[in-house]
KOLKE-111512 format. One record per atom (N, C-alpha, C): residue in three letters; x, y, z. Coordinates in steps of 0.001 Angstrom, whole numbers, plus 524288, in hexadecimal, padded with zeros to 5 digits. Layout:
# KOLKE-111512
   code      c1      c2      c3
    Ala       X       Y       Z
...
END
This chain:
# KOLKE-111512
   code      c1      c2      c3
    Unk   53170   9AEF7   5B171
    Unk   53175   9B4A5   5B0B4
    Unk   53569   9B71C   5B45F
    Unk   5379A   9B9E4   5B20E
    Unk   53ADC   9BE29   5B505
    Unk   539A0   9C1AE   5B941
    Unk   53B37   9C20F   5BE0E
    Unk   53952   9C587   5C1C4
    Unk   53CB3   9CBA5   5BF07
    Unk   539D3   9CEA8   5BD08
    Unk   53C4F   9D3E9   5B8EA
    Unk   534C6   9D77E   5B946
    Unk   535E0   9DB2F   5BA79
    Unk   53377   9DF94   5B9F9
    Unk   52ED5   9DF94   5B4DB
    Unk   529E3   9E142   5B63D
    Unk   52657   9E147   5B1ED
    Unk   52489   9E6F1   5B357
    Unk   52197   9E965   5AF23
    Unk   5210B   9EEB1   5B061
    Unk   51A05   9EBAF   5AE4E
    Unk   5151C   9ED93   5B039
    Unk   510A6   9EC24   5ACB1
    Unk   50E07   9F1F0   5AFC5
    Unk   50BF0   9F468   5AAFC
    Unk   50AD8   9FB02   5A9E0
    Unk   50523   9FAF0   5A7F2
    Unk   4FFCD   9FB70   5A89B
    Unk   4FC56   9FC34   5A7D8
    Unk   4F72B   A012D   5A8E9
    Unk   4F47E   A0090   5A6AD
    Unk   4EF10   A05AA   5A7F2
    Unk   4EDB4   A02E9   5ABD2
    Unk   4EA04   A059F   5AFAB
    Unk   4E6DA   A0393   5B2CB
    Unk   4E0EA   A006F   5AF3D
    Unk   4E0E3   9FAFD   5B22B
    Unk   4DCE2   9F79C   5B108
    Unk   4DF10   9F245   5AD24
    Unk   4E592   9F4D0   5AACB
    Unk   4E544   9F0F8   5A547
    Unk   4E9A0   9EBDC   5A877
    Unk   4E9AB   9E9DF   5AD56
    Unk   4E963   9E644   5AF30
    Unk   4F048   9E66F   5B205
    Unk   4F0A2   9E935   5B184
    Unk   4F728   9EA2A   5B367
    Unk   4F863   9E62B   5B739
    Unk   4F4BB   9E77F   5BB09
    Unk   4F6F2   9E28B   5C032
    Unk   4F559   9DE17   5C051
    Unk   4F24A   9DBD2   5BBDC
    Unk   4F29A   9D6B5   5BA4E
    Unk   4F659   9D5FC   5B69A
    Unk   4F882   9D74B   5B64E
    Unk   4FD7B   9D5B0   5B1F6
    Unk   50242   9D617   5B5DF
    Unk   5034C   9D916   5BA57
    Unk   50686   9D77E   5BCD0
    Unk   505AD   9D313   5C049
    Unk   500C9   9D175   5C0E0
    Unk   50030   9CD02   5C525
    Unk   50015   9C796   5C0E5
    Unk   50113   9C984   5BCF7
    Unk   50239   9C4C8   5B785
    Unk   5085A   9C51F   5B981
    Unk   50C31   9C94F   5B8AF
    Unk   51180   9C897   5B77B
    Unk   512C0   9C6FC   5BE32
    Unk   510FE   9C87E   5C361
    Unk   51238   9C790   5C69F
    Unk   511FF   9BFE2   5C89D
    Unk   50D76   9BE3D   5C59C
    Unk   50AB4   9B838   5C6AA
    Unk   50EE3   9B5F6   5C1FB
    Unk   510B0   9B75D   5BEE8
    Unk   5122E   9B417   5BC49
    Unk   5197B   9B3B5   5BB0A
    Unk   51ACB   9B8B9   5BFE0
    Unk   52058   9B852   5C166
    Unk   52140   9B632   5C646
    Unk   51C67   9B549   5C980
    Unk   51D47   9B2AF   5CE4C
    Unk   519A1   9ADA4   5CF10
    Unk   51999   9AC03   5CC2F
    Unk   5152D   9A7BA   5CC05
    Unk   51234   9A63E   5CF77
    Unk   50E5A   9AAA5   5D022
    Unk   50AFD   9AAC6   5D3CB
    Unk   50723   9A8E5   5D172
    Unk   503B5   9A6C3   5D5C8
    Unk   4FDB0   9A5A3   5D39E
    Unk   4F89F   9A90F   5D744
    Unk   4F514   9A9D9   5D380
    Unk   4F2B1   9AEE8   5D64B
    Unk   4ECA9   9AC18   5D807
    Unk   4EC00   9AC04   5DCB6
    Unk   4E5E8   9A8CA   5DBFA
    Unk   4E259   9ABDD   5D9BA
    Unk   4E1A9   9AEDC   5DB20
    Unk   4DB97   9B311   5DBA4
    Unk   4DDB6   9B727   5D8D2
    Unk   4D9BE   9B8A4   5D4B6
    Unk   4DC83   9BD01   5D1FE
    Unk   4D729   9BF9E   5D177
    Unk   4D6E0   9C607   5D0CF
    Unk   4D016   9CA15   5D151
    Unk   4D2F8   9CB23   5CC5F
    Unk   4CF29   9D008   5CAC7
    Unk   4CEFF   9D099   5C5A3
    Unk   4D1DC   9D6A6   5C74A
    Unk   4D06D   9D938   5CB48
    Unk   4D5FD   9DCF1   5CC4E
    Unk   4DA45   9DAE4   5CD1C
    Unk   4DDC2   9DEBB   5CA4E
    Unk   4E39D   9DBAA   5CB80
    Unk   4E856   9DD17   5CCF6
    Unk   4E4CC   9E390   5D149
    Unk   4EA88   9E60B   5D365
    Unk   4ECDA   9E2B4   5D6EA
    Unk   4EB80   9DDDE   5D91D
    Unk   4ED98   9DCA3   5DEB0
    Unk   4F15A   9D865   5DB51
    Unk   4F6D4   9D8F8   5DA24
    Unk   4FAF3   9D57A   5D8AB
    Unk   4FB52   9D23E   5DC78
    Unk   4FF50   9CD27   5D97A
    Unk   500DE   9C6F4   5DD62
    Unk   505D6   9CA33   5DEAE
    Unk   5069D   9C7E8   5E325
    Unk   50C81   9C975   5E650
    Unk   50F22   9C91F   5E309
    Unk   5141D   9CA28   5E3F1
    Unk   5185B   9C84A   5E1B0
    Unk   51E8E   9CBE8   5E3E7
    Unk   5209A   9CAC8   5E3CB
    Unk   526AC   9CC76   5E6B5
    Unk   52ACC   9D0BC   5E5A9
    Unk   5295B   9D14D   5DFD6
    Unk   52CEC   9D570   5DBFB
    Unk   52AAC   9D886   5DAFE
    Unk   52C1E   9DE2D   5D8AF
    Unk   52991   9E15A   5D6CE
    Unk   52B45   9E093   5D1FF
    Unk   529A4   9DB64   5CDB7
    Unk   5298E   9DC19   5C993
    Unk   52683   9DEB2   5C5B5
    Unk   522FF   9E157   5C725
    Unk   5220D   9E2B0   5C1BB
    Unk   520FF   9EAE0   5C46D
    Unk   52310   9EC4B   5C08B
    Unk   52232   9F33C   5C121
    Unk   51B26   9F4B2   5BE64
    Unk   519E5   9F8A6   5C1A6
    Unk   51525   9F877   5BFBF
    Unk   51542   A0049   5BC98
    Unk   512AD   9FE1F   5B941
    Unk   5112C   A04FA   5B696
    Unk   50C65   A0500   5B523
    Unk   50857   A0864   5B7E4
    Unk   502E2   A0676   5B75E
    Unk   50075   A0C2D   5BAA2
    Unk   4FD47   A1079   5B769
    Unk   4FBF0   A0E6E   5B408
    Unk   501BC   A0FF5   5AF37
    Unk   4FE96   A0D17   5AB45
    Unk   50351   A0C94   5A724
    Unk   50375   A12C7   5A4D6
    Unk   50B58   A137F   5A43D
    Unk   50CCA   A17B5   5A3C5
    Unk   511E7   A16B1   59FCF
    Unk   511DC   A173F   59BE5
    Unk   51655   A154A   597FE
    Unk   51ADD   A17C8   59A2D
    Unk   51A1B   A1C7B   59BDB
    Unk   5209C   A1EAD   59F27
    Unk   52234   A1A31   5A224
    Unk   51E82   A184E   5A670
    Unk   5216B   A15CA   5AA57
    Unk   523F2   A1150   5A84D
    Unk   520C3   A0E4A   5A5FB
    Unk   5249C   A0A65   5A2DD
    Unk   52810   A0A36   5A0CA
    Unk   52A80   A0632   5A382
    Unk   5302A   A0551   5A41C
    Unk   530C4   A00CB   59E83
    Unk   533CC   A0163   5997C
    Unk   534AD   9FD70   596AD
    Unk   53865   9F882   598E9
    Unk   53B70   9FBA6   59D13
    Unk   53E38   9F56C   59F9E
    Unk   53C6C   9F1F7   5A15D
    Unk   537B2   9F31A   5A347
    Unk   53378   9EF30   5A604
    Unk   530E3   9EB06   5A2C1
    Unk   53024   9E661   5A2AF
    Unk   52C72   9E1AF   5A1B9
    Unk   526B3   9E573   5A0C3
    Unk   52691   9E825   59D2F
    Unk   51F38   9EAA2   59EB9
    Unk   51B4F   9E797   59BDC
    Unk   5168A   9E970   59D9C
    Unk   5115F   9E6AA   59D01
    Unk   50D5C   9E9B3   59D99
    Unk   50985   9EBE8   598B6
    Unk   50600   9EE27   59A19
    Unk   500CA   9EBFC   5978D
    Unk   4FD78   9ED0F   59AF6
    Unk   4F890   9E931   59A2E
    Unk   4F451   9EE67   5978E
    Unk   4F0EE   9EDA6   59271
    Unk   4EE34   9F18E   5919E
    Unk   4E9C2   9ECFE   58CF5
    Unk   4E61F   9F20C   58BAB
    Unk   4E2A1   9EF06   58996
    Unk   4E1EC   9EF7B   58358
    Unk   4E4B3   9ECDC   57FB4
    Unk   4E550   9F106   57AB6
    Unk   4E07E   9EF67   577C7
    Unk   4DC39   9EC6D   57A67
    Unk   4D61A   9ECC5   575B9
    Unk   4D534   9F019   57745
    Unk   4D280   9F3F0   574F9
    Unk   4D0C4   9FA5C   5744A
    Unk   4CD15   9F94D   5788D
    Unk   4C950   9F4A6   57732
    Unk   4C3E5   9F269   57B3A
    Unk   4C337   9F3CC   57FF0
    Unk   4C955   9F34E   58269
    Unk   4CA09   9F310   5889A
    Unk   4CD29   9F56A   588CB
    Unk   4CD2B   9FB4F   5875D
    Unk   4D084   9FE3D   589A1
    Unk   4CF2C   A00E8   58D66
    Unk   4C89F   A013A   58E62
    Unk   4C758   A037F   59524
    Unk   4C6F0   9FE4B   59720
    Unk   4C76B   9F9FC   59627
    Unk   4C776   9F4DE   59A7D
    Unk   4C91F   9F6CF   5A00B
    Unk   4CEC3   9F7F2   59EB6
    Unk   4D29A   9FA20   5A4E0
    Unk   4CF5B   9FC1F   5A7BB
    Unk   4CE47   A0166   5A3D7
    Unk   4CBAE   A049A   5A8EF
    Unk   4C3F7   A0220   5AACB
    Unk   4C32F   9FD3A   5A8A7
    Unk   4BF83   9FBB0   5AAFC
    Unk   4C0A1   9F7E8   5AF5B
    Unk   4C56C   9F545   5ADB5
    Unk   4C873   9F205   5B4BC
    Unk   4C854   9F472   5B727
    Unk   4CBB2   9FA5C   5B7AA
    Unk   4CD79   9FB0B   5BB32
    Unk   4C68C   9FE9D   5BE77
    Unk   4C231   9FFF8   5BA11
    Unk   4BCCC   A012E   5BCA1
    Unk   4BB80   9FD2E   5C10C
    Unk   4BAF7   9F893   5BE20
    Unk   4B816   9F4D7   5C024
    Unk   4BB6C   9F31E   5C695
    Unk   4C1DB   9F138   5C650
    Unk   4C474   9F0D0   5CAA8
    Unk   4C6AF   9F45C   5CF1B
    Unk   4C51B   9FA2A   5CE48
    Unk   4C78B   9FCCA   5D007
    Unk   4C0F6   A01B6   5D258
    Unk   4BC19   A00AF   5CE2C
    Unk   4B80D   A02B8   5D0D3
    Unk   4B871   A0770   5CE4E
    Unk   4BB12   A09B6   5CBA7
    Unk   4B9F1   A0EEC   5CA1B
    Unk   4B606   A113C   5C86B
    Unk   4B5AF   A167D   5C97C
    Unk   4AF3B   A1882   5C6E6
    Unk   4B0C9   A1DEA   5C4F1
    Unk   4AF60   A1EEA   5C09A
    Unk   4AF81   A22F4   5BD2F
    Unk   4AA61   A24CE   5B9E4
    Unk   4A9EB   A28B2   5B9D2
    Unk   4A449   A29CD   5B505
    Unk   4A689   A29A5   5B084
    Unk   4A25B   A263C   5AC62
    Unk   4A511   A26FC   5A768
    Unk   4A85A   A2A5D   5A264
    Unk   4A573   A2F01   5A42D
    Unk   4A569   A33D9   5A1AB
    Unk   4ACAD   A349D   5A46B
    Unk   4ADD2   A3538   5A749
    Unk   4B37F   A341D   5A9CC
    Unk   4B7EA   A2F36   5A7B2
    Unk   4B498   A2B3A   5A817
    Unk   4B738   A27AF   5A55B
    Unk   4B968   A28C4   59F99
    Unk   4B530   A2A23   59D76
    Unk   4B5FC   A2B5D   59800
    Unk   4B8E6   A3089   59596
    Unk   4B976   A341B   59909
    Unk   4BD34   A37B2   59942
    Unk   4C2EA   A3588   59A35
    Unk   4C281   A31F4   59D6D
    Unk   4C9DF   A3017   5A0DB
    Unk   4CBBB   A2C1B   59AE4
    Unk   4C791   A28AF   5990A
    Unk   4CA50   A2464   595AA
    Unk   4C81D   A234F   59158
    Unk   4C68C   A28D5   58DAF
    Unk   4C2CB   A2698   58927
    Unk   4C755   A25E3   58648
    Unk   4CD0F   A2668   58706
    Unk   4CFDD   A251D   5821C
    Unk   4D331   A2384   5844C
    Unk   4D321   A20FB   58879
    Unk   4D7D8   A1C48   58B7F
    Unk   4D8DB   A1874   587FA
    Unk   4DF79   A1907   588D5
    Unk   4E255   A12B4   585AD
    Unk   4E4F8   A0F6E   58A4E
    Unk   4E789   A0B76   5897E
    Unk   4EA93   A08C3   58D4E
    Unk   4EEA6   A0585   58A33
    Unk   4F349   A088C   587BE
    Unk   4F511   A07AB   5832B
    Unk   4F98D   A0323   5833B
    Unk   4FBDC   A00B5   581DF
    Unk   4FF94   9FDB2   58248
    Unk   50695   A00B3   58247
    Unk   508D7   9FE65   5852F
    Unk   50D4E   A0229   58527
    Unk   51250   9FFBB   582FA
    Unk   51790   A0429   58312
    Unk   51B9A   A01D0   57EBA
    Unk   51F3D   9FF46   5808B
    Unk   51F1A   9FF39   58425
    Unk   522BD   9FD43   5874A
    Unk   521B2   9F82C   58C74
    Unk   51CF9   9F672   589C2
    Unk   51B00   9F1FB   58CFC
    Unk   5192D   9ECBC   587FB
    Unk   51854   9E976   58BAE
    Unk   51585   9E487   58AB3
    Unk   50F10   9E41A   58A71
    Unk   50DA5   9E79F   587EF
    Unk   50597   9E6E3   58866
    Unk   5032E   9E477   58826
    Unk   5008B   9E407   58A42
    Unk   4FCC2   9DDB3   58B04
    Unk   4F6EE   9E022   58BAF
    Unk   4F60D   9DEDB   58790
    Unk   4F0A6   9E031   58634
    Unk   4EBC8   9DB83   58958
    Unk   4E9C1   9DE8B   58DA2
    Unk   4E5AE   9DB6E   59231
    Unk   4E0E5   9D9F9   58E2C
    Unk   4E05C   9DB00   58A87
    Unk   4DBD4   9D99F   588E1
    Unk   4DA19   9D3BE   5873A
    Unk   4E00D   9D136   586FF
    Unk   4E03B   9CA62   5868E
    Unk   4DFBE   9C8AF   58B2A
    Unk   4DFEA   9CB68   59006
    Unk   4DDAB   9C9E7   594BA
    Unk   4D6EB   9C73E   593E6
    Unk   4D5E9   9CA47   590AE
    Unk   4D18B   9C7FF   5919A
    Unk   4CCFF   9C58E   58D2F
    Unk   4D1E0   9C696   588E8
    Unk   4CF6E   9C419   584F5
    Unk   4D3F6   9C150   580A1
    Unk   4D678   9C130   58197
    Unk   4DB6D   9BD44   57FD8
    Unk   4DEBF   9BBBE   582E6
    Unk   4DD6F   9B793   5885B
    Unk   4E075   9B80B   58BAE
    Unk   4E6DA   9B38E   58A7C
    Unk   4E632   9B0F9   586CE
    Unk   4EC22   9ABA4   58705
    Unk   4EFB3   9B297   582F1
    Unk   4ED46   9B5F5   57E9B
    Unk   4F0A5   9BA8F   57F71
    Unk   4F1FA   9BBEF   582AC
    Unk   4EF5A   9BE9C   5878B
    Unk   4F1A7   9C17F   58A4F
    Unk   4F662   9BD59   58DF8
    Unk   4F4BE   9B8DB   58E13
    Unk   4F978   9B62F   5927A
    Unk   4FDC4   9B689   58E47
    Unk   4FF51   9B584   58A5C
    Unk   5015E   9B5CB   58721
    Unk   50557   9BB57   587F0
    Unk   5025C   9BF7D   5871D
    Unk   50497   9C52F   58775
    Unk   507F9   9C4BC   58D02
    Unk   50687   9C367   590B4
    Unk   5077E   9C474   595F8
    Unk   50CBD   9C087   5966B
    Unk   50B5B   9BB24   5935A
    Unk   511E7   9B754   591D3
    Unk   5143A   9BB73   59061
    Unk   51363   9BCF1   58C69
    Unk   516BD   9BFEE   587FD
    Unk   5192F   9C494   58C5D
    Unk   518D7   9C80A   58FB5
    Unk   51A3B   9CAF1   590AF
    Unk   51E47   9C8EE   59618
    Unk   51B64   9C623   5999E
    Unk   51DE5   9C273   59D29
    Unk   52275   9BE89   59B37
    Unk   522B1   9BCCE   5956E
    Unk   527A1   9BAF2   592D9
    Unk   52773   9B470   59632
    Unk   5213A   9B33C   5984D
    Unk   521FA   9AD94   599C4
    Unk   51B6B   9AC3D   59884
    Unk   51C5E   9A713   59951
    Unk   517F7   9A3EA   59AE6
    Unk   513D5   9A49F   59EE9
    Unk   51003   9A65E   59FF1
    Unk   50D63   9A765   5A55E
    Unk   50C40   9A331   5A7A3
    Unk   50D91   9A34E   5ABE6
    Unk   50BDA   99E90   5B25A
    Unk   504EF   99D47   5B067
    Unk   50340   9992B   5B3A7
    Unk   4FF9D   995DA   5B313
    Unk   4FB74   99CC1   5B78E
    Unk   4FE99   99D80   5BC25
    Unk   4FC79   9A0D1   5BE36
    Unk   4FBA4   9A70A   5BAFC
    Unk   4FF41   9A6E1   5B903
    Unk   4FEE2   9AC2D   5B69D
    Unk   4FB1F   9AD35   5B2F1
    Unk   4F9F4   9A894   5B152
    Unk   4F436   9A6B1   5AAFD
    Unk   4EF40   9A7DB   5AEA5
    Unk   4EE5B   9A419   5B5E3
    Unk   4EAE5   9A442   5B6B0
    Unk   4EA0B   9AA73   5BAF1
    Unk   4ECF4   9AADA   5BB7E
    Unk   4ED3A   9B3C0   5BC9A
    Unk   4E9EE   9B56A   5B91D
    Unk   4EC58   9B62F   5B3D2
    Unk   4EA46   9B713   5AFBF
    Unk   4E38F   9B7B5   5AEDA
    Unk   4E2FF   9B2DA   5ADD1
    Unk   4DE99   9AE56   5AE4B
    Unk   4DA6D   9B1B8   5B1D3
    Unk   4DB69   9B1F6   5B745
    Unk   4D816   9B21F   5BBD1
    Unk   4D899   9BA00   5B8DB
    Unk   4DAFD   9BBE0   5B9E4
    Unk   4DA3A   9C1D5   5B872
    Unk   4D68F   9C2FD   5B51B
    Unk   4D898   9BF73   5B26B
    Unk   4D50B   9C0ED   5AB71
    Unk   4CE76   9BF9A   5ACAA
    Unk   4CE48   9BBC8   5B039
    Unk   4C90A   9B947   5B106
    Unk   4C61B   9BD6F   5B46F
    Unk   4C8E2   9BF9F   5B87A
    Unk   4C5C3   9C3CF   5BC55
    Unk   4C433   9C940   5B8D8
    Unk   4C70B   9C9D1   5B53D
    Unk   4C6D2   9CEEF   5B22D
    Unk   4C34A   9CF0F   5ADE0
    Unk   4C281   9C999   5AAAC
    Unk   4BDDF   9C8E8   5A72F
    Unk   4B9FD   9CA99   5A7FC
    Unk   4B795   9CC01   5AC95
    Unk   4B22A   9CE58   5AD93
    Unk   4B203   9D4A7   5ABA7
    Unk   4B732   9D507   5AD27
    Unk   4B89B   9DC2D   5AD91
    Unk   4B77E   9DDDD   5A663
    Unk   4BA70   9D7F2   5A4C1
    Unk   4BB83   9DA1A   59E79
    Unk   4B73F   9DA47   59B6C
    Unk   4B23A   9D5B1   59EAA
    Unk   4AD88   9D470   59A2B
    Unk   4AAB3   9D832   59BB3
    Unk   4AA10   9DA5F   5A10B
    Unk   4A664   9DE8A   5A19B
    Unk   4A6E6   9E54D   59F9C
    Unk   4AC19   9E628   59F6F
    Unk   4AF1E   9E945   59992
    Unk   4AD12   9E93D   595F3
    Unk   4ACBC   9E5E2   591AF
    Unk   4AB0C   9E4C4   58D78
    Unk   4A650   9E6BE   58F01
    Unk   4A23D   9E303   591D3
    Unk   49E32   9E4BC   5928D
    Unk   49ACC   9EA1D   593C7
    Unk   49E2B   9EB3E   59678
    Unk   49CAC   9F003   59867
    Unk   49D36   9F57B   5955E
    Unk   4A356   9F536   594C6
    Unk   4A599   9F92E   59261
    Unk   4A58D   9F9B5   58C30
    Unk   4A92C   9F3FF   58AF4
    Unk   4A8C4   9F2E3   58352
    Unk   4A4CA   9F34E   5831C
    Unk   4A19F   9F039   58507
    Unk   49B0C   9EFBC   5810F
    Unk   49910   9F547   5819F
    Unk   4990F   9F73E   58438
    Unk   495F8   9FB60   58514
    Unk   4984D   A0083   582DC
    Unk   49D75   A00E9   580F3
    Unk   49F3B   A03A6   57C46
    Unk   49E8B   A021D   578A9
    Unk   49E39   9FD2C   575FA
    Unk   49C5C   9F9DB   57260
    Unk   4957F   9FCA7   57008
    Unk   49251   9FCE4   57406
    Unk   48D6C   9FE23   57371
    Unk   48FFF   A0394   57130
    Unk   49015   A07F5   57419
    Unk   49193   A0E3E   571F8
    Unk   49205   A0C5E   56CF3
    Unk   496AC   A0B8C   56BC0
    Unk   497A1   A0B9D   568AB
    Unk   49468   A0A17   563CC
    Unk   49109   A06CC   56428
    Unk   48C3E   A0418   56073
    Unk   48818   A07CF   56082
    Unk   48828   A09F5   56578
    Unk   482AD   A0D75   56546
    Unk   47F11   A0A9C   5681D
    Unk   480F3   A0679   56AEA
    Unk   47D09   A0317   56D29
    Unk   47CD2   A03AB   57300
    Unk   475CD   A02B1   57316
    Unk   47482   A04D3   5779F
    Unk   47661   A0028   57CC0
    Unk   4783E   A00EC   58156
    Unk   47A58   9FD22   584AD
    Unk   47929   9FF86   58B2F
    Unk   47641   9FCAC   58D51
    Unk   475BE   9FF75   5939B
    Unk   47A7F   9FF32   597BA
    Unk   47D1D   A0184   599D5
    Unk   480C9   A00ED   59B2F
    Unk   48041   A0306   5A14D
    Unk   47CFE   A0473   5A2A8
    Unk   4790B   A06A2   5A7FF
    Unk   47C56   A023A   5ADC7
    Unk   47F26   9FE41   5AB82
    Unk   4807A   9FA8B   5B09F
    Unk   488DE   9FD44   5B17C
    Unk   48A45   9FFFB   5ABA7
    Unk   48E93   A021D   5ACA0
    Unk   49113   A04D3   5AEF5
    Unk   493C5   A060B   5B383
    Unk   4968B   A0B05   5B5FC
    Unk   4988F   A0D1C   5B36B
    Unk   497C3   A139F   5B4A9
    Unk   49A7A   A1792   5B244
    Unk   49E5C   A14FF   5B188
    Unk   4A3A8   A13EB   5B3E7
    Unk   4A8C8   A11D1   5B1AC
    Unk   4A7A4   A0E50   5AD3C
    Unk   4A641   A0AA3   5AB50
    Unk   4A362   A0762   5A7F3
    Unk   4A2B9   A0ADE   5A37B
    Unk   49EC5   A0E3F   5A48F
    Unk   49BD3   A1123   5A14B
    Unk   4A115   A1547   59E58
    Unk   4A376   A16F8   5A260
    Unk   4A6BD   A1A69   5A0DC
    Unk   4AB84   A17A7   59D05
    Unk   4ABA5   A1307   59CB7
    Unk   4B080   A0FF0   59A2A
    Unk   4AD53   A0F66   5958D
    Unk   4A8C3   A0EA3   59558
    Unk   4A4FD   A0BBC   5906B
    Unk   4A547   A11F7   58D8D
    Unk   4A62F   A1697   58F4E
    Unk   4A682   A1A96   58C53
    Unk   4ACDF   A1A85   58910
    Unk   4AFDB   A1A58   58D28
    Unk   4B4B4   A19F3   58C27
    Unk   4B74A   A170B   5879C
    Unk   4B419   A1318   58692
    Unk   4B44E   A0F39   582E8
    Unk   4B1A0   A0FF2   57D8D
    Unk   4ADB6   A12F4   57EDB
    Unk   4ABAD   A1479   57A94
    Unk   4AD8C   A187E   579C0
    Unk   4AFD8   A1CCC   578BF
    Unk   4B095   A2132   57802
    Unk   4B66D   A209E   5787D
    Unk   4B8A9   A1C19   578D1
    Unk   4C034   A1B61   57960
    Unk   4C1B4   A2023   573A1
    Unk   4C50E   A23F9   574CE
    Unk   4C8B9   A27DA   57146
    Unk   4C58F   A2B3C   56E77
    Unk   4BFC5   A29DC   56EB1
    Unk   4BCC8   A2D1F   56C70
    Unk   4BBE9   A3193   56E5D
    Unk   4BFC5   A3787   56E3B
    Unk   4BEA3   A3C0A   5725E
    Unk   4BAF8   A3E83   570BB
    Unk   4B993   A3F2E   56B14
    Unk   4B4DB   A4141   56BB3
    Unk   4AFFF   A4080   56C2E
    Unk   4AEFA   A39C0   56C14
    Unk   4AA2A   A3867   56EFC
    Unk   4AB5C   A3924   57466
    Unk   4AF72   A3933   57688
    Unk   4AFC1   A37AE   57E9D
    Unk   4AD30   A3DB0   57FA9
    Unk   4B003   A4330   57BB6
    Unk   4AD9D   A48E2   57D14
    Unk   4A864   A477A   57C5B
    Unk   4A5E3   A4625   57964
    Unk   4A0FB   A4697   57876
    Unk   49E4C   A4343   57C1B
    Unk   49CD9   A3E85   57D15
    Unk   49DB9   A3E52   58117
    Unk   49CBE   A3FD3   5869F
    Unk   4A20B   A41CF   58907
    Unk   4A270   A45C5   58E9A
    Unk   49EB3   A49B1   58C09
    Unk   49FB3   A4BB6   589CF
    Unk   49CE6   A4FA1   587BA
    Unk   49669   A5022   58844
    Unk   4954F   A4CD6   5864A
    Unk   48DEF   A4AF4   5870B
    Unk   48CCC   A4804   5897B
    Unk   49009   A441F   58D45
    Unk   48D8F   A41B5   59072
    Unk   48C55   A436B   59667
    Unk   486B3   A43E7   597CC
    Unk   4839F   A4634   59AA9
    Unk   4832D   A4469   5A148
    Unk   486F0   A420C   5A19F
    Unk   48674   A414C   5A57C
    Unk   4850F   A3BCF   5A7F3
    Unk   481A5   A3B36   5A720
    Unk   47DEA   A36EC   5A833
    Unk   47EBD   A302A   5A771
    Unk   47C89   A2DEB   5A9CC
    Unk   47F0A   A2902   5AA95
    Unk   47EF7   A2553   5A5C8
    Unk   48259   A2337   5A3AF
    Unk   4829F   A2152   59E08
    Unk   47FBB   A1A91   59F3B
    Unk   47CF1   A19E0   59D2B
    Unk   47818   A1376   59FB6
    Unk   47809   A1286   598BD
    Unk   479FD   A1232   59485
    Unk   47A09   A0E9E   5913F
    Unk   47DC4   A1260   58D5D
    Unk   47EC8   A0F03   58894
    Unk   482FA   A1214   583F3
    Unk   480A2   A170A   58131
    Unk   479C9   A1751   58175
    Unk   479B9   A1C36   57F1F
    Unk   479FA   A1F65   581D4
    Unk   47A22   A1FEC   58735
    Unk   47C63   A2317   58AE8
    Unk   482D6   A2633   588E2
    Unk   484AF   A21DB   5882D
    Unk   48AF5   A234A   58599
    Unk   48A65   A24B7   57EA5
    Unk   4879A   A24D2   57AE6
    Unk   486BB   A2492   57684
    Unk   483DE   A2A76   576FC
    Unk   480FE   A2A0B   57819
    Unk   47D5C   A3159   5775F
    Unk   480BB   A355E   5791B
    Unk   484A8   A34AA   57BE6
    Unk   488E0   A3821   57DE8
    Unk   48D85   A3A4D   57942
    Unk   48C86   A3707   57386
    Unk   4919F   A3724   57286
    Unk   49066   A3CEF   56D25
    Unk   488E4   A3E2B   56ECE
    Unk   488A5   A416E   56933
    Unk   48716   A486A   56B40
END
């Protein structure tokens, strides 16, 4: 690989600085022992190869640049991000807030980049190494597979308890089915709205509108609100 400039441009949560500690390990053939499932703390390295634009801003991007943007295009996990960055970063929000900031958040793919859709991270992963060849224009190192590898493995917990937490429990709303959810944090709670009610503005008014306050402990909590 060429020591040449990469630009990689992302939202907060959709993995930005693991994708540079991919392009950094696999232009310097480093090997990384210990890898957490946060992944602001990058491997050394000597150059300032790669330009960063983050969060992602289509002005700043530069088309001369090598770019790379990481996003999530199954509809499923489009609050995933903002449940990383809950879970690693501690944030706390009331739902009723939440659901005001992102009932109709996208994280769209852009025109002037290389997109790499994270969602084969974790469920089509010989795709996603694939995508990451394809954009890198080589073969990946034995180290760069097991980077990969070890990331993907610390973060699986993050992704199944998602599903769990959040999908299923929009899943229920949506059925009408009753589900206790009494062990969820507001942030939790507030994404499981978010998800249910994604672009729908006039259920989100209705909604803010009638919901009373009070602490939401299962789906008809969120369901009696919407009439």
């Amino acid at each position: 690989m060429d020591s040449k400039s990469y630009t990689v441009t992302w939202e907060p949560g959709a993995f930005g600085h693991f994708l540079q500690s991919i392009i950094i390990i696999q232009n310097y053939k480093l090997d990384i022992q210990q890898v957490q499932s946060h992944s602001h703390l990058l491997p050394p390295y000597k150059n300032n190869l790669i330009n960063i634009v983050h969060p992602y801003d289509s002005k700043l991007v530069a088309e001369a640049h090598n770019i790379i943007k990481p996003y999530f295009a199954n509809n499923n996990l489009r609050f995933f991000p903002k449940y990383l960055n809950y879970i690693k970063y501690g944030q706390s929000q009331k739902p009723i807030e939440l659901l005001k900031l992102y009932w109709n958040y996208k994280d769209l793919a852009c025109e002037k980049s290389f997109n790499i859709d994270m969602t084969n991270l974790f469920t089509n992963l010989n795709l996603f190494l694939k995508d990451i060849e394809d954009y890198l224009n080589e073969k990946l190192s034995r180290n760069t597979i097991a980077f990969i590898n070890q990331k993907r493995s610390t973060n699986l917990v993050h992704f199944t308890n998602f599903n769990e937490k959040i999908l299923h429990t929009s899943s229920c709303c949506k059925s009408k089915t009753y589900k206790d959810i009494i062990g969820c944090t507001d942030y939790e709670i507030g994404l499981i709205l978010c998800d249910y009610f994604q672009d729908d503005v006039v259920n989100v008014n209705k909604f803010i509108q009638n919901y009373d306050g009070n602490k939401i402990l299962n789906t008809t909590d969120i369901i009696k609100h919407e009439n």
